[in-house]
N, C-alpha and C positions, 0 to 999 in steps of 0.2 A: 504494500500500500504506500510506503514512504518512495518509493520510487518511482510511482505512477506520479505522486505531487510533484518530485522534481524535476519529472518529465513536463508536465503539465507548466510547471512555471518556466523549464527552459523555452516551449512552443510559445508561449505568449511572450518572453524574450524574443526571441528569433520574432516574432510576427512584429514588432515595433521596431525592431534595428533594422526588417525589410521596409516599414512604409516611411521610415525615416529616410535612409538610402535611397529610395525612390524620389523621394523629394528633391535629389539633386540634379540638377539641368542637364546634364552629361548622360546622352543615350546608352551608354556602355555600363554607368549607374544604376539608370532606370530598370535594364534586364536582371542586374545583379538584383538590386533590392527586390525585386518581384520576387526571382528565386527563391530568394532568404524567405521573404512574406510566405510563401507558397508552403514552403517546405515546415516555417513555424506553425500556421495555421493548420496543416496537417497532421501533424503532431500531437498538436493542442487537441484537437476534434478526436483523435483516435484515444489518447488517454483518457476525456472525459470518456469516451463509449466504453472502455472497458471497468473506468472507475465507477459507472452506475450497475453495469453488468456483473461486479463480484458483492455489491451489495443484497444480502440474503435478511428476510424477515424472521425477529425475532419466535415466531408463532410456531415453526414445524422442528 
């Protein structure tokens, strides 16, 4: 579990150092920072699915 969060807060790192980098005028930038974004944001999304997925109810 502790390593889902620090997954989970590396992707949301990567997703802000990509739309910051994009923000720079320089087209060779722009591609880069998408990347980074792309690849944070995926990240991010996959760890929450699995971080809701191993949650089990206290009832059985």
């Amino acid at each position: 579990m502790r390593i889902s969060i620090i997954l989970l807060f590396l992707g949301v790192t990567l997703l802000m150092t990509g739309i910051y980098i994009s923000s720079l005028l320089t087209t060779h930038w722009v591609v880069i920072g998408t990347f980074i974004a792309i690849l944070g944001g995926g990240l991010m999304g996959i760890n929450a699915h699995f971080l809701a997925a191993t949650k089990r109810s206290s009832n059985q």
